[in-house]
Legacy VTK file of the C-alpha trace (Angstrom):
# vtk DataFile Version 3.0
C-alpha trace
ASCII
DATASET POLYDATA
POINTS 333 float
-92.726 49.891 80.220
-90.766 53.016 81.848
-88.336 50.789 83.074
-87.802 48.829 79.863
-87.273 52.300 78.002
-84.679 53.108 80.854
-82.590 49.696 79.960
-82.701 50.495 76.458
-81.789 53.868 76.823
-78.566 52.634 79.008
-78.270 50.022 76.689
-77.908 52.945 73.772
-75.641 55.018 76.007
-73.075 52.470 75.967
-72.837 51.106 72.800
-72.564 55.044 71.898
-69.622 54.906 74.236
-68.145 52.013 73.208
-68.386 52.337 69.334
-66.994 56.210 69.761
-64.241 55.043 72.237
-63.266 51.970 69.278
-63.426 54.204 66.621
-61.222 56.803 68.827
-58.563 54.009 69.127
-58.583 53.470 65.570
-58.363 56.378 64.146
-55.239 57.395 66.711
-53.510 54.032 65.844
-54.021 54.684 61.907
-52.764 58.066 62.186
-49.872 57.194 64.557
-48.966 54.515 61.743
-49.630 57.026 58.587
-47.603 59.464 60.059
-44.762 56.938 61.123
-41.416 58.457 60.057
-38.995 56.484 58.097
-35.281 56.301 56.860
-33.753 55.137 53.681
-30.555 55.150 51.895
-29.338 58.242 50.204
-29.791 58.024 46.463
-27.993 60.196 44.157
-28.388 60.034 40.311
-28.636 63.166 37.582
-31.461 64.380 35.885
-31.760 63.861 33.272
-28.357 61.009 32.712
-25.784 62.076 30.627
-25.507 60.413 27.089
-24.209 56.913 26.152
-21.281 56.156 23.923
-24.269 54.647 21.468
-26.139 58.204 21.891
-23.263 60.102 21.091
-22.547 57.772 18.435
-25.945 58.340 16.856
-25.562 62.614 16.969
-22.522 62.420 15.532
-23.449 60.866 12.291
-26.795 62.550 12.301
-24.819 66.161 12.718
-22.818 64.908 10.111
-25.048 63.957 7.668
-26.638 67.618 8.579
-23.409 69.029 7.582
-21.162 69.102 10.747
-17.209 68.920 9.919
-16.633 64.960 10.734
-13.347 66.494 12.309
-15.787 67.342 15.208
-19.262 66.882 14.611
-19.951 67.651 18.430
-18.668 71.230 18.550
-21.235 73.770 19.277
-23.390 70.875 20.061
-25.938 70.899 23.279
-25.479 68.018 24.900
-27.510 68.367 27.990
-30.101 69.220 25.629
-29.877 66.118 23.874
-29.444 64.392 26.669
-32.613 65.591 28.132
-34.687 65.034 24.834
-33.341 61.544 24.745
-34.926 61.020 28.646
-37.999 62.562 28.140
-38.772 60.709 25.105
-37.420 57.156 27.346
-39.422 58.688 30.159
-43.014 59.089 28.092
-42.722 55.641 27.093
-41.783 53.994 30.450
-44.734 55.840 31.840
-47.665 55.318 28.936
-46.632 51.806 28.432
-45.690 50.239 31.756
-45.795 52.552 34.666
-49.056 54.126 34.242
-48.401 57.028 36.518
-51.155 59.036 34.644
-53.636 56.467 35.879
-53.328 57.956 39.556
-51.836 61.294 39.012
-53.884 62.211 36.469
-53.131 62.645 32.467
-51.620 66.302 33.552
-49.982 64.657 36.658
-51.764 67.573 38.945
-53.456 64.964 41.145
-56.926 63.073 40.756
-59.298 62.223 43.888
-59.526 58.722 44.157
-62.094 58.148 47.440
-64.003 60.570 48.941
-66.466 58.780 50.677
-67.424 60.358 54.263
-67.234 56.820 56.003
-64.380 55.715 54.363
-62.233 58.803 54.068
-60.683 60.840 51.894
-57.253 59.709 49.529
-56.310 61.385 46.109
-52.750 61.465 44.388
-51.139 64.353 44.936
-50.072 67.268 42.106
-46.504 66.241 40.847
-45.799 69.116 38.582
-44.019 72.231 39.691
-47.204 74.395 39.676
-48.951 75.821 42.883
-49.978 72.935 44.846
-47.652 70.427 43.609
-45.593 68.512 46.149
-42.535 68.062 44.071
-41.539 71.714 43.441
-37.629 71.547 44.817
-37.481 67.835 44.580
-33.706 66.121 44.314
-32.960 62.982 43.556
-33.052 61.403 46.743
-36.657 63.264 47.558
-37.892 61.204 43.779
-36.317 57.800 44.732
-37.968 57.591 48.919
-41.480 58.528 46.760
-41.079 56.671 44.087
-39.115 53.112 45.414
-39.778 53.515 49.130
-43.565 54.525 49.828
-41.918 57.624 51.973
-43.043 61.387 51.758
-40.189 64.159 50.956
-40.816 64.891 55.171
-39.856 61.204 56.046
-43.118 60.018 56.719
-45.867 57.572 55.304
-47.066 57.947 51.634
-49.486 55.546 50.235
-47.399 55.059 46.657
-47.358 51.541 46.063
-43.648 51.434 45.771
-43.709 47.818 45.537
-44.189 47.708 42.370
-41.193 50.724 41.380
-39.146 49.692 44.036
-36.357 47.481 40.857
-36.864 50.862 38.738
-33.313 51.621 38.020
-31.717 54.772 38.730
-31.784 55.443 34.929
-35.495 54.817 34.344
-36.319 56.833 37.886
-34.044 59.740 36.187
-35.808 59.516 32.440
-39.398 59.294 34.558
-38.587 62.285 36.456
-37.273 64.227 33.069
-40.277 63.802 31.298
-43.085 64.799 34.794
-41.098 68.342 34.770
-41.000 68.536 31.163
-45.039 68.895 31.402
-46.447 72.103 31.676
-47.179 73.713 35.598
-50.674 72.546 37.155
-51.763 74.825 40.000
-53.992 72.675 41.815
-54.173 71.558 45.546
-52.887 68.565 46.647
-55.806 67.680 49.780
-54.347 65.416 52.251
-55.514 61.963 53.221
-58.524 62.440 56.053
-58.554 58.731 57.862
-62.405 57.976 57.832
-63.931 55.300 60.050
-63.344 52.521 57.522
-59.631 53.821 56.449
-59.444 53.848 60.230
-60.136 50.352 61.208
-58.749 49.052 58.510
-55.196 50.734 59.121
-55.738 50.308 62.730
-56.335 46.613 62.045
-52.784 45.925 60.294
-50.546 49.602 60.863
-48.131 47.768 59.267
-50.356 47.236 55.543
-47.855 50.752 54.505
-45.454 49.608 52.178
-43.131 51.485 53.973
-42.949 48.858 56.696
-42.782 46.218 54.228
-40.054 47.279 51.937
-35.689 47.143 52.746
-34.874 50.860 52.233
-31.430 50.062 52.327
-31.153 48.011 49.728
-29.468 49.967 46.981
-30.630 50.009 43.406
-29.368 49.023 40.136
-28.074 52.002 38.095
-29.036 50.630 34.571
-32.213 48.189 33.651
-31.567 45.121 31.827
-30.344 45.697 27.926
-32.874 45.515 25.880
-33.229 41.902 24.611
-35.947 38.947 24.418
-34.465 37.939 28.073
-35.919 36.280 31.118
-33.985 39.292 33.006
-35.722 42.065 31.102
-39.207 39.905 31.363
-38.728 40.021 35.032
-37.797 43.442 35.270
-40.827 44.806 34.028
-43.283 42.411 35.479
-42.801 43.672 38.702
-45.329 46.311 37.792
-47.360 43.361 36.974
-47.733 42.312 40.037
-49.886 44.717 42.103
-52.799 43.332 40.429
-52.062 39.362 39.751
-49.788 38.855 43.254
-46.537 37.745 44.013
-47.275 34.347 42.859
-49.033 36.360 39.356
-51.323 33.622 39.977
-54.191 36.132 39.931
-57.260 36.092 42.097
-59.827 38.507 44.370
-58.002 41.889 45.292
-58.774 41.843 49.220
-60.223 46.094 50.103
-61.309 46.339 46.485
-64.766 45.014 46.195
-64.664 46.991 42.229
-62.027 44.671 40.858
-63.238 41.612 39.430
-61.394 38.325 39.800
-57.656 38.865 38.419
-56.507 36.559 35.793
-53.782 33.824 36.215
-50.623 34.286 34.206
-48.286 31.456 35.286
-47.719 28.620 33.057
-50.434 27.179 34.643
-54.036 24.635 33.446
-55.693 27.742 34.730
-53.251 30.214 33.446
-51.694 30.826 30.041
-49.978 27.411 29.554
-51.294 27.097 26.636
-50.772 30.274 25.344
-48.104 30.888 22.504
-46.099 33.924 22.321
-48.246 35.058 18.883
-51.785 34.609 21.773
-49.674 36.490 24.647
-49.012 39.033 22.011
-52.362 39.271 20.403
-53.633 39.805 24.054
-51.522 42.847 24.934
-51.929 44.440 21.093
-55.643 43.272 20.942
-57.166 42.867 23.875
-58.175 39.231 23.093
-57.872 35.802 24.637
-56.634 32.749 22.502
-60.550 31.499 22.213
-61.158 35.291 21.210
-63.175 36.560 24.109
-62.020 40.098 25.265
-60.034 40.618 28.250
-61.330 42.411 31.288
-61.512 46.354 31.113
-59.875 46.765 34.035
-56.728 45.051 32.278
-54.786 47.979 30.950
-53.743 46.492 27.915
-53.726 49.055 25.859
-50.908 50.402 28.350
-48.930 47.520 28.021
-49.259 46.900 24.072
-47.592 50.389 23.956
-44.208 48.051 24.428
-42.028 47.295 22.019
-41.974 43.185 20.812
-38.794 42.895 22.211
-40.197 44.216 25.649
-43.295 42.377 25.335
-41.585 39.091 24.147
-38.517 39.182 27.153
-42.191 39.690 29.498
-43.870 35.965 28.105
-40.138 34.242 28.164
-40.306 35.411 31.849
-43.513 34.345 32.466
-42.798 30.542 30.960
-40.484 30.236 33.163
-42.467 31.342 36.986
-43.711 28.395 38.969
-47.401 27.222 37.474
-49.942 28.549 40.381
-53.395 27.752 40.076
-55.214 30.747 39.833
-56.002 32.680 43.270
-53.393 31.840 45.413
-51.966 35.454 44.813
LINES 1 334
333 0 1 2 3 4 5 6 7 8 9 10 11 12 13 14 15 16 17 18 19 20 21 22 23 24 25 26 27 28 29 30 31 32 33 34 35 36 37 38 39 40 41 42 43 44 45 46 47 48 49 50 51 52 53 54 55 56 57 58 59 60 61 62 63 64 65 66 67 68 69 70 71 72 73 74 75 76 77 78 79 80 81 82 83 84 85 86 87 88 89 90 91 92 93 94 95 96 97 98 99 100 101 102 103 104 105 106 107 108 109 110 111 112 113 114 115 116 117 118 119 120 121 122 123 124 125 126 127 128 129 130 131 132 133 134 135 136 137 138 139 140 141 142 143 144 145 146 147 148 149 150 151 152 153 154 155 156 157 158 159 160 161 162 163 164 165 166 167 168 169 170 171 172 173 174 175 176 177 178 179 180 181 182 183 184 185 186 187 188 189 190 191 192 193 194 195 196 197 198 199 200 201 202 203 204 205 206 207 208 209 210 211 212 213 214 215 216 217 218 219 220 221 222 223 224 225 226 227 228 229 230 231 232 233 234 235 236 237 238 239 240 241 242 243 244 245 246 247 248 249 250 251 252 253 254 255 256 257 258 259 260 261 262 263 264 265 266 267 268 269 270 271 272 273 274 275 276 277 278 279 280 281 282 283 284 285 286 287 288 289 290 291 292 293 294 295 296 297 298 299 300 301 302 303 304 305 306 307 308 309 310 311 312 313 314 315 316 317 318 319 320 321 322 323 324 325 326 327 328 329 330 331 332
């Protein structure tokens, strides 16, 4: 019996060594990748952009019918002011209707903890306000675009953002996005950094290259202006690309692999098992209501509400996009 305890002891000893050894090698591989420095392309644009010939066009008649001289309605006129008012108000909608940054960052952008589970690890979005704590304080341009379309911290290393999904933002919509973030009051709260637990470990450590940043061109320069805004297969696909994160590449849907709280995700090709049978009055009852064709409710996790926050035109340029995607049947993401 002595000698059978001995074995087992031994036995114990090494599969103590072996599993701390593993989990050593994992958790230096995942950091090595997490703190993986990157370089991208130099973006410049202002904050907030100046505004259009249609803008101007607009305060001049509305100074005018304020009483302005129509000899020059603009004199004494702020336009920076204006201009910023015009992309914070862009900016608000862009994020409440299709960006959701709120959803991660929190409804005062100051940062929310998303895991902190002792065997998984610890991840939360960081403050993005100016306050004490917040990461952006100083931020140009170019320090906006490598977080926002790139997946890369201000330092040049890893960020979990997923910048897949912001990476055909335009310059324009990055600037009005930005705008209306500082035009929120301060929030002096702590950003905590990541802390790689054993399953964030493995996992990383299993595919270092999983970061966007290894998966996206950072050279590839973006477009200054979105799409005009029309019922158009070009402005549908420019704001599905938020879309998706959650339903693929393929927005054939299916299980979320690392997420075992997301149900199934729903198929929106044109698709038996997607919306082919869906009209553009059932695709816009679903993003305004909440509600399939046959009337059941969509999922919870869905953030429709978000998304019926869109204009028609915005919502109607998304479902002539979507008629026109190969038909996938649901789960091949």
């Amino acid at each position: 019996m002595k000698k059978i305890l001995k074995v087992l002891a031994w036995l114990v000893v090494v599969v103590v060594v072996l599993a701390a050894g593993t989990y050593a090698w994992a958790y230096t591989t995942a950091k090595r990748a997490y703190e993986r420095s990157w370089t991208a392309h130099n973006a410049d644009f202002p904050i907030p952009f100046p505004l259009s010939d249609a803008e101007l066009t607009a305060l001049r008649t509305e100074r005018v019918a304020a009483g302005a001289p129509a000899a020059d309605p603009l004199a004494g006129a702020d336009l920076q002011k204006a201009a910023l008012d015009q992309a914070t108000r862009r900016g608000q909608h862009l994020i409440a209707s299709r960006l959701g940054c709120n959803g991660c960052h929190g409804d005062d952008f100051g940062g929310k903890e998303l895991v902190n589970v002792s065997f998984v690890g610890y991840w939360a979005a960081p403050n993005i306000t100016t306050g004490q704590g917040g990461v952006t304080k100083g931020f140009t341009a170019h320090d906006w675009d490598l977080a926002v379309r790139h997946g890369i911290k201000h330092t040049g290393t890893t960020s979990s953002m997923p910048s897949e999904e912001f990476q055909k933002m335009s310059d324009h919509e990055l600037s009005d996005v930005v705008a209306y973030i500082q035009s929120k009051p301060p929030v002096n709260r702590e950003s905590k950094p990541v802390r790689l637990g054993p399953v964030f470990s493995f996992m990383l450590a299993r595919n270092p290259n999983s970061f966007l940043a290894a998966q996206l061109d950072h050279q590839k320069p973006h477009a200054a202006e979105p799409p005009p805004p029309a019922v158009s297969v070009e402005l549908g696909e420019h704001i599905v690309q938020v879309c998706r994160g959650c339903h693929g590449p393929t927005l054939s849907g299916g299980k979320i692999e690392g997420d075992p709280n997301m149900p199934i995700v729903g198929n929106i090709t044109p698709h038996e098992t997607g919306i082919k049978a869906w009209s553009e009055a059932d695709f816009l009852r679903a993003l305004h209501e909440g509600k399939r064709p046959d009337g059941t409710e969509l999922l919870p996790q869905m953030p429709w509400r978000a998304y019926g926050q869109m204009s028609d035109t915005e919502l109607r340029a998304i479902y002539a996009y979507l008629r026109t995607v190969p038909p996938v049947a649901k789960g091949n993401r």
